[in-house]
SENU-246818 format. One record per residue (C-alpha): residue in one letter; z, y, x; residue number from 0. Coordinates in pm, 1 decimal. Each point is the difference from the previous one (the first is absolute). Example, Ala and Ser with C-alpha at 12.3 -4.5 7.8 and 13.67 -1.06 7.14 Angstrom:
BEGIN
<site badren="a" Z="780.0" Y="-450.0" X="1230.0" filo="0"/>
<site badren="s" Z="-66.0" Y="344.0" X="137.0" filo="1"/>
END
This chain:
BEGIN
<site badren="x" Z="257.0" Y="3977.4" X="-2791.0" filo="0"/>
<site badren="x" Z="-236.3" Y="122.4" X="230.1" filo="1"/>
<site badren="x" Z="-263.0" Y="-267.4" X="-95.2" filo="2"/>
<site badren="x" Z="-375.8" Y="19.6" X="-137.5" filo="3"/>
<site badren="x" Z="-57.7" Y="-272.0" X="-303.5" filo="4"/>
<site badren="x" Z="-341.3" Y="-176.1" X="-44.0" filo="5"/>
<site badren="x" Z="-65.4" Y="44.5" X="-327.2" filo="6"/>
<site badren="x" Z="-79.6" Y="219.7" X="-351.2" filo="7"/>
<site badren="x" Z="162.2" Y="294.6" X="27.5" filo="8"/>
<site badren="x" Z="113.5" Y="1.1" X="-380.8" filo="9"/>
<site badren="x" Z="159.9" Y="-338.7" X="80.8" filo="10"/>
<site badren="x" Z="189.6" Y="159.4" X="296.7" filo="11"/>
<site badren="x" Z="100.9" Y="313.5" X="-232.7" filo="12"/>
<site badren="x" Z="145.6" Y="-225.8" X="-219.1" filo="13"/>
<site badren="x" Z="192.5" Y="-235.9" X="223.1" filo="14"/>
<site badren="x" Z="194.8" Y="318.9" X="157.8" filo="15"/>
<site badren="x" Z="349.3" Y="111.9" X="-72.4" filo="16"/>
<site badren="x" Z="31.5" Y="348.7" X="-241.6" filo="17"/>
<site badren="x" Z="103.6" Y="304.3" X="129.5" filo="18"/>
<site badren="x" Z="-28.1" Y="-135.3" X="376.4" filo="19"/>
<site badren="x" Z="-313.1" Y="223.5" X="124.6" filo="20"/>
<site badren="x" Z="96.2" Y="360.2" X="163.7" filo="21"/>
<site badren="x" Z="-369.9" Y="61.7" X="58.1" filo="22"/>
<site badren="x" Z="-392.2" Y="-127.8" X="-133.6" filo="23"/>
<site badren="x" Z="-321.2" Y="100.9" X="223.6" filo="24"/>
<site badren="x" Z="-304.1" Y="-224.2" X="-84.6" filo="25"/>
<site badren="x" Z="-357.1" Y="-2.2" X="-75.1" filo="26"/>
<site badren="x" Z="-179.8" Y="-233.6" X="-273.0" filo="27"/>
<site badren="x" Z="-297.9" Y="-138.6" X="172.6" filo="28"/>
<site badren="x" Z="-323.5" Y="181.9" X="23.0" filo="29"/>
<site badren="x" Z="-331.1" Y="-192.7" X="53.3" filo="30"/>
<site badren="x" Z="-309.9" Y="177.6" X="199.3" filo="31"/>
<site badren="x" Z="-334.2" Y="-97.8" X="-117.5" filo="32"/>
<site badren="x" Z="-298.1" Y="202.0" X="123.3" filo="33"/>
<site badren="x" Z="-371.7" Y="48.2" X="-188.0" filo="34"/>
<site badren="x" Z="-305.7" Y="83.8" X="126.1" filo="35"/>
<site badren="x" Z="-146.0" Y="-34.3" X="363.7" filo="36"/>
<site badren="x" Z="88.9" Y="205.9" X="352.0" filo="37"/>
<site badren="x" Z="217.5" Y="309.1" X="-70.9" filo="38"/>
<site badren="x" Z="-47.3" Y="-14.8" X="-369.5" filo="39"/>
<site badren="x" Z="318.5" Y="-143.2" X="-40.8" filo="40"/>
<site badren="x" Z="252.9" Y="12.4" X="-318.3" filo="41"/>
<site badren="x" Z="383.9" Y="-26.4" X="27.7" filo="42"/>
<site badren="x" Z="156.8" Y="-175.8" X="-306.9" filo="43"/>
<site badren="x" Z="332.7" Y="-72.2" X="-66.4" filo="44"/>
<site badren="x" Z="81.0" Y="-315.7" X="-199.7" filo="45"/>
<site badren="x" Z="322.4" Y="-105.1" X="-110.5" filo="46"/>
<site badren="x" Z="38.4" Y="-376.0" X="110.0" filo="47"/>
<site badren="x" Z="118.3" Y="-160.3" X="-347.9" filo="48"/>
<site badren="x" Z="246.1" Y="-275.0" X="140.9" filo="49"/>
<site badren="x" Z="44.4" Y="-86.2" X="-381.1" filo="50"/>
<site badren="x" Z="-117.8" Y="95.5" X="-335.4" filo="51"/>
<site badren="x" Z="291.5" Y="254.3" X="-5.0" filo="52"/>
<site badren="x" Z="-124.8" Y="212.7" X="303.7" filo="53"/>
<site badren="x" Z="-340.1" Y="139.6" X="-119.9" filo="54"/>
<site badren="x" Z="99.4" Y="322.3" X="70.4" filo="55"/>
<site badren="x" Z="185.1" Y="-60.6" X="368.9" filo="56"/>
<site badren="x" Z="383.6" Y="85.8" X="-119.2" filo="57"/>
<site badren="x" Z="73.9" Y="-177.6" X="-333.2" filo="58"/>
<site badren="x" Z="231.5" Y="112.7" X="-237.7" filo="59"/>
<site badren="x" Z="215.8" Y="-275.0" X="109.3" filo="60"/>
<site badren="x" Z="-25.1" Y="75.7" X="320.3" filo="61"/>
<site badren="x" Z="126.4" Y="350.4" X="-26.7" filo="62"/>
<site badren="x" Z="265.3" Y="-146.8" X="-181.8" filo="63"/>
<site badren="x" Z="121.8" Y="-209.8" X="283.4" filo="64"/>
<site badren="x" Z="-20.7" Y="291.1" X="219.4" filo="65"/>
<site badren="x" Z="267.7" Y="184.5" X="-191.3" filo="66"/>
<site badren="x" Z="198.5" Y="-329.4" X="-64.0" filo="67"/>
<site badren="x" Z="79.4" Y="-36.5" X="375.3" filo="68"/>
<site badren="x" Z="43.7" Y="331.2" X="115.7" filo="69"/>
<site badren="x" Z="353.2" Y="129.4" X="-3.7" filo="70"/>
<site badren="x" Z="-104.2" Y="331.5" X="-55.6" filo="71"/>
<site badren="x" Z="-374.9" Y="44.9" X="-32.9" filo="72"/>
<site badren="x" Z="-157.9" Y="128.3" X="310.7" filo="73"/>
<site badren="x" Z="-372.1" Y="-84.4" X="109.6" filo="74"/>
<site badren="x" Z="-379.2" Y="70.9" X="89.9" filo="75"/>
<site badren="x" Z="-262.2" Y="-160.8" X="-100.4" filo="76"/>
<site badren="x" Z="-343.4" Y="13.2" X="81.1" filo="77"/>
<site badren="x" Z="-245.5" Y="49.5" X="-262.8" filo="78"/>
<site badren="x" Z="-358.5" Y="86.5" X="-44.2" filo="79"/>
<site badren="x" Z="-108.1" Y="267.1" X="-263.5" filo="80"/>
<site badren="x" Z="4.5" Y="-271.0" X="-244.8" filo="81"/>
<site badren="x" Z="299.0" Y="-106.5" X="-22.7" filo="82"/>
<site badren="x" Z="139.3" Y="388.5" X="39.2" filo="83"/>
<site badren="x" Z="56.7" Y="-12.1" X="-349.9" filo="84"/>
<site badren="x" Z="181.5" Y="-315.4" X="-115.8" filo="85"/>
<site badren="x" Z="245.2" Y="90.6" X="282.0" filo="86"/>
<site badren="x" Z="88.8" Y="311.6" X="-94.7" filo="87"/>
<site badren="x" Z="64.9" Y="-93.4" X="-387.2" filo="88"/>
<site badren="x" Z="203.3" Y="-317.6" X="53.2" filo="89"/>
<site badren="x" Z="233.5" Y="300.0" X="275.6" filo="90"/>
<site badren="x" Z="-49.5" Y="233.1" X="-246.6" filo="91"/>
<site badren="x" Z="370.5" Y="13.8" X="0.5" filo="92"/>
<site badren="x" Z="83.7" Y="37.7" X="360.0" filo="93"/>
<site badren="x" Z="-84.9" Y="232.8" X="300.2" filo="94"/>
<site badren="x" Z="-336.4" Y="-54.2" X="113.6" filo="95"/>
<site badren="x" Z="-208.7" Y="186.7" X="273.8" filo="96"/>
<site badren="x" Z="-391.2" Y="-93.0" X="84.4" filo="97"/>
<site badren="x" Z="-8.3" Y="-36.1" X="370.9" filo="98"/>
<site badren="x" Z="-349.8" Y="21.1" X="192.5" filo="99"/>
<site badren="x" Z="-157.8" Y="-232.4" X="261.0" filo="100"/>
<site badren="x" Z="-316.3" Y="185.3" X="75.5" filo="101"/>
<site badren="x" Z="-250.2" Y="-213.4" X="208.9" filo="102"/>
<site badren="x" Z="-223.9" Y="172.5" X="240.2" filo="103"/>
<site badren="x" Z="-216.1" Y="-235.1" X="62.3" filo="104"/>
<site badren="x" Z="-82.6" Y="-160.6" X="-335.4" filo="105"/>
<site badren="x" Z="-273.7" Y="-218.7" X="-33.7" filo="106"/>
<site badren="x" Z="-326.5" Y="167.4" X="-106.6" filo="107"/>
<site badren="x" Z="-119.6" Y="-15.8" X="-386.5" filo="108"/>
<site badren="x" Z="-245.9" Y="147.6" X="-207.6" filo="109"/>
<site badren="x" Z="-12.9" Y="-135.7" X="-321.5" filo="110"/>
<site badren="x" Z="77.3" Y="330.5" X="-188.7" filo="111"/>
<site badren="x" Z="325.2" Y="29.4" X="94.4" filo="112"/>
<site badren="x" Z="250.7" Y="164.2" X="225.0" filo="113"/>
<site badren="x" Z="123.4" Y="-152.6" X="314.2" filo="114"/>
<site badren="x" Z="280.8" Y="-280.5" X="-13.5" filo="115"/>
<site badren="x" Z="156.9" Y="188.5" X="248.0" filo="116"/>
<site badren="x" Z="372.4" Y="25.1" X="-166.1" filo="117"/>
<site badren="x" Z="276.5" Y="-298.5" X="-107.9" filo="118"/>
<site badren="x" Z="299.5" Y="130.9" X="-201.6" filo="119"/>
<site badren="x" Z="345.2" Y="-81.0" X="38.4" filo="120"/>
<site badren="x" Z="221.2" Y="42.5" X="-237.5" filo="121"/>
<site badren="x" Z="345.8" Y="84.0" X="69.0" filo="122"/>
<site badren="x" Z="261.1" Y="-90.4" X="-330.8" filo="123"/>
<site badren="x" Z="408.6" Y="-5.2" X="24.6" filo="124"/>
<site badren="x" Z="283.3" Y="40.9" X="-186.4" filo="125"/>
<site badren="x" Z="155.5" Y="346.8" X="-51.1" filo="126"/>
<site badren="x" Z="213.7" Y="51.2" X="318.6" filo="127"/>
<site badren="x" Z="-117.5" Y="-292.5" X="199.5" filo="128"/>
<site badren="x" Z="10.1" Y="177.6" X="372.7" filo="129"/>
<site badren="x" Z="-287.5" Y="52.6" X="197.8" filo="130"/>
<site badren="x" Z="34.7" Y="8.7" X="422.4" filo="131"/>
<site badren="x" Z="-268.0" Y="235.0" X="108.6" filo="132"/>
<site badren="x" Z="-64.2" Y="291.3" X="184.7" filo="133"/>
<site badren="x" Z="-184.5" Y="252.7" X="23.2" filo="134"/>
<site badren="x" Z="-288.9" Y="-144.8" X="233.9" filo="135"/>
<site badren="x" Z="6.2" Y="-331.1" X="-244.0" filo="136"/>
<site badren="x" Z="-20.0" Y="168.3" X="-337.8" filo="137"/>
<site badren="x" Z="-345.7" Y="104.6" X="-47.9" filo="138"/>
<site badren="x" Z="-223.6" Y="-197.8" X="-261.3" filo="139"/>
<site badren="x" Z="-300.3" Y="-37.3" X="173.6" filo="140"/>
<site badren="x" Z="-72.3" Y="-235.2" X="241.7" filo="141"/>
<site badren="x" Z="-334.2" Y="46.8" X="194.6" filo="142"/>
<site badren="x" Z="-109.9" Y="-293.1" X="249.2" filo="143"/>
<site badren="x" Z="-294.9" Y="-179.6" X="78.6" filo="144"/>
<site badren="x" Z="-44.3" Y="-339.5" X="-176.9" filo="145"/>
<site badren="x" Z="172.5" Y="-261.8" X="219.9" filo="146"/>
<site badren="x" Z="-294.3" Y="-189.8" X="112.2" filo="147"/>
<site badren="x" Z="155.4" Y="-157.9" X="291.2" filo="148"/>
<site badren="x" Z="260.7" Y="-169.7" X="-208.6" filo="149"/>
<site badren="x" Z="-193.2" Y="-92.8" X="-270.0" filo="150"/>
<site badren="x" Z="-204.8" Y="-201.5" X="257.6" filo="151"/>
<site badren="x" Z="259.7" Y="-150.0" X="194.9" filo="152"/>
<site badren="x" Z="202.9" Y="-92.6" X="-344.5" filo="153"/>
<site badren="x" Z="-330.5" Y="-93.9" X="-156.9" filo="154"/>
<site badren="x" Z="87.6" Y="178.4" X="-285.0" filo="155"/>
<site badren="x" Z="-191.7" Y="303.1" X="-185.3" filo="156"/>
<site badren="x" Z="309.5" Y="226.3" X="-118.2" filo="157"/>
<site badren="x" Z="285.8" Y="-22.0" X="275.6" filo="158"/>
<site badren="x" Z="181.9" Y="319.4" X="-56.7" filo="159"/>
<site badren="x" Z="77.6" Y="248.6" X="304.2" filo="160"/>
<site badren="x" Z="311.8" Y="-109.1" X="138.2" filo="161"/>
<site badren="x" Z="187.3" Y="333.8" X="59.3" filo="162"/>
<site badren="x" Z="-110.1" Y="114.1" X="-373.7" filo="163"/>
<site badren="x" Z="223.3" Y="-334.0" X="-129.6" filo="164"/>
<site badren="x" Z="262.7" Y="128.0" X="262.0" filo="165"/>
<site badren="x" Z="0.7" Y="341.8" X="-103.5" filo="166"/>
<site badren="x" Z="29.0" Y="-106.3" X="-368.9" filo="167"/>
<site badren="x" Z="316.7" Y="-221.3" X="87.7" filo="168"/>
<site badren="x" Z="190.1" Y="214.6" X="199.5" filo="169"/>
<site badren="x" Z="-67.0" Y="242.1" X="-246.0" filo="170"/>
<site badren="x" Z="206.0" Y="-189.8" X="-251.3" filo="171"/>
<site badren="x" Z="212.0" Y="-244.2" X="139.6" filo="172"/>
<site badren="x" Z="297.7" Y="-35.5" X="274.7" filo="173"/>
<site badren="x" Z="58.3" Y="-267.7" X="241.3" filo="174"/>
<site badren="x" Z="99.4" Y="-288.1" X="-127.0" filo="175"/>
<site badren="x" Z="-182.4" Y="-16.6" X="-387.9" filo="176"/>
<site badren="x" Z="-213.0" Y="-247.6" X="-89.6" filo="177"/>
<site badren="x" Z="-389.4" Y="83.0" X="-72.8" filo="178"/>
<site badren="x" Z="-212.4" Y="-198.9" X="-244.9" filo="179"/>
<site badren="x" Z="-378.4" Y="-65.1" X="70.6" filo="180"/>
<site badren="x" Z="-138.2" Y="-270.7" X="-274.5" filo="181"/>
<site badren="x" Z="-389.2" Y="70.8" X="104.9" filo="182"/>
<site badren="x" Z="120.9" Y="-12.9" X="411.8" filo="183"/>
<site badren="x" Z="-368.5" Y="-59.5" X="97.5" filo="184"/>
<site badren="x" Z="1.7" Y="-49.8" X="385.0" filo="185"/>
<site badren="x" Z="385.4" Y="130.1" X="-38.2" filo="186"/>
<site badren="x" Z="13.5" Y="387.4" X="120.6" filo="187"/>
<site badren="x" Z="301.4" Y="72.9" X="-219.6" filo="188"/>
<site badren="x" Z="195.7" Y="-296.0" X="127.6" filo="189"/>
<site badren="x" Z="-78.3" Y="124.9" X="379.0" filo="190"/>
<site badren="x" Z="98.3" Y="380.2" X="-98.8" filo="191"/>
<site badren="x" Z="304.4" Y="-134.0" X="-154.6" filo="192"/>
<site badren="x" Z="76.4" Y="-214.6" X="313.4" filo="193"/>
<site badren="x" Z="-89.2" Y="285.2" X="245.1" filo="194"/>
<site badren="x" Z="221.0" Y="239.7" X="-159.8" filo="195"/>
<site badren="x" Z="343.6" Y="-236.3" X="-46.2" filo="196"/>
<site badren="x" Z="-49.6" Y="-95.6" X="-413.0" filo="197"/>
<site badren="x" Z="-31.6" Y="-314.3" X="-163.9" filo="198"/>
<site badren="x" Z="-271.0" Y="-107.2" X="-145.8" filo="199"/>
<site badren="x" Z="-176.9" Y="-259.9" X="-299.5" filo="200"/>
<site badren="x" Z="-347.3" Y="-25.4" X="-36.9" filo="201"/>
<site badren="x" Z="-233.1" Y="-259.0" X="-141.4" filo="202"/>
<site badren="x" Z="-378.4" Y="-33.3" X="55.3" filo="203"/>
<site badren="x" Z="-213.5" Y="-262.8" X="-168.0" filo="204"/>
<site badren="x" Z="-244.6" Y="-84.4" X="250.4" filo="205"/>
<site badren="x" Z="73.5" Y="-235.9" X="247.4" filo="206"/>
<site badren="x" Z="-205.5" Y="204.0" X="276.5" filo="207"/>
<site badren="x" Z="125.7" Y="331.1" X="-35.5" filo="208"/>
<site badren="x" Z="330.4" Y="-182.8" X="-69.8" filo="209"/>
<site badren="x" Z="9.7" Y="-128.8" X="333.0" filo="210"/>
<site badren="x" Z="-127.6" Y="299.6" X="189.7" filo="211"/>
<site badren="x" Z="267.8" Y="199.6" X="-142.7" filo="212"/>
<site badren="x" Z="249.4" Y="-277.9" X="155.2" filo="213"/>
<site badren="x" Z="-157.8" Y="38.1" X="327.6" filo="214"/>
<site badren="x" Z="11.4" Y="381.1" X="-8.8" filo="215"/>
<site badren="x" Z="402.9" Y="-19.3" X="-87.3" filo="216"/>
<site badren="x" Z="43.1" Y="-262.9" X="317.6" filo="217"/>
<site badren="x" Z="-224.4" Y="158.1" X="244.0" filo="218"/>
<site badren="x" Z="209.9" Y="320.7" X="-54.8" filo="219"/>
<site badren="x" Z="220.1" Y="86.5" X="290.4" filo="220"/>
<site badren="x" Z="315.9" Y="242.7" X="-157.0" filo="221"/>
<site badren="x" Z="172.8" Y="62.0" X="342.8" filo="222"/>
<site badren="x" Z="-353.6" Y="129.2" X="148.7" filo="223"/>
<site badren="x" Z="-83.0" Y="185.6" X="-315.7" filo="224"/>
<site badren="x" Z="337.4" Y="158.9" X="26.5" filo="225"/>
<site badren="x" Z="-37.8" Y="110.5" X="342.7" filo="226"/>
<site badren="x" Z="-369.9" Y="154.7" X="-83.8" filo="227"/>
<site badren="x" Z="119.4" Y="193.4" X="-252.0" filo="228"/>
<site badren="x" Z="307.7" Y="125.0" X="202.2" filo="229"/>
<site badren="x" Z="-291.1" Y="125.0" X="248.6" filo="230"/>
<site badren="x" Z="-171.3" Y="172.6" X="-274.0" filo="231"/>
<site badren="x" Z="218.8" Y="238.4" X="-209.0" filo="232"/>
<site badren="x" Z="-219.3" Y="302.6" X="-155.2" filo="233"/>
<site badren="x" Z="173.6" Y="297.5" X="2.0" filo="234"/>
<site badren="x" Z="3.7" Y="-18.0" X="-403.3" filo="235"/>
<site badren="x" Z="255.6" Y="-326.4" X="91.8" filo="236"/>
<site badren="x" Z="149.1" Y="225.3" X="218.2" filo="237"/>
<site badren="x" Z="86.7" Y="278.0" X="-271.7" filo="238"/>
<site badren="x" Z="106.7" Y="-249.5" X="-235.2" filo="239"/>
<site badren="x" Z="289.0" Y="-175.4" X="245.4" filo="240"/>
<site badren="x" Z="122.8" Y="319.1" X="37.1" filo="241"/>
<site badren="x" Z="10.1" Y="111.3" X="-363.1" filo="242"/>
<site badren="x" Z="92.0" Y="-342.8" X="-161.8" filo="243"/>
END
């Protein structure tokens, strides 16, 4: 518990316990390869194939593993346009929502397409699982700018916005669950988890981002972060301690 393993993510899947997962945010890894010269630049997303299973980013197999060890089934995962549809027929048979990152800042391309300026996150649970949100957290569209900063200090081309993976688990979990990340890149869901009192398993199977993710989790101070967000309650916090 609480621990990031170095390694295939199927492998990890596999070696967990059923029905011991309350919660599942993660993100197959996206590769960023540009063309051309200057600003003609073209955003692709490529599934990294970590074996001959994983052409298409989330195997069958790994789906299946998913739903193995959640007790109820209760996640988001990100997912480019290309993998909308294999998600949504393998959940065909639970509730599912499409959820909205919109960036506004994509990278410029022109190759006869529109901008890559959206990710999708799809939302699937169980009929009844319960959901934590308000009114303030329960829109579907997130707008930000792309998280430059990050993705320069983490080295890393895809770190998702922090308070997107926070909204997303406070949204459907309660202190004290434990939250599954198998693709953990430089370990965001880990450090919402940690920041917001659940447990957490992840797995990430390279040994850079691996580590970066364990310095991120060590280098976090809780008592500070507690204190900071004591000094920063929004009046939408506000309304909600008053009418939960």
């Amino acid at each position: 518990m609480n621990d990031i393993y170095l390694g295939d993510a199927l492998t990890y899947l596999k070696s967990l316990t059923e029905k011991s997962i309350d919660l599942i945010i993660t993100d197959s890894p996206h590769q960023i390869q540009t063309r051309g010269a200057g600003f003609r630049k073209v955003r692709d997303y490529m599934d990294v194939i970590y074996d001959n299973n994983m052409a298409d980013g989330y195997s069958t197999e790994v789906l299946q593993q998913f739903v193995r060890v959640m007790k109820k089934v209760n996640m988001y995962i990100f997912a480019s346009k290309n993998q909308l549809h294999k998600l949504l027929d393998f959940f065909k048979d639970y509730n599912v929502d499409v959820l909205i990152w919109h960036k506004l800042d994509p990278i410029p391309t022109i190759n006869n397409k529109y901008l890559s300026d959206i990710e999708y996150i799809v939302f699937i649970r169980d009929k009844g699982v319960k959901m934590y949100n308000t009114y303030h957290s329960s829109s579907k569209l997130f707008q930000t700018m792309v998280n430059k900063q990050d993705a320069q200090e983490y080295d890393h081309p895809t770190v998702k916005p922090l308070h997107i993976i926070e909204t997303l688990l406070l949204n459907s979990s309660k202190p004290g669950d434990v939250v599954l990340d198998p693709f953990c890149g430089t370990g965001t869901t880990p450090l919402a988890a940690k920041r917001n009192d659940r447990r957490y398993l992840a797995s990430e199977i390279n040994p850079k981002y691996h580590n970066t993710a364990l310095m991120r989790l060590e280098g976090f101070n809780h008592q500070d972060y507690i204190l900071k967000k004591q000094g920063s309650l929004t009046i939408f916090d506000l309304i909600n301690e008053v009418t939960s």
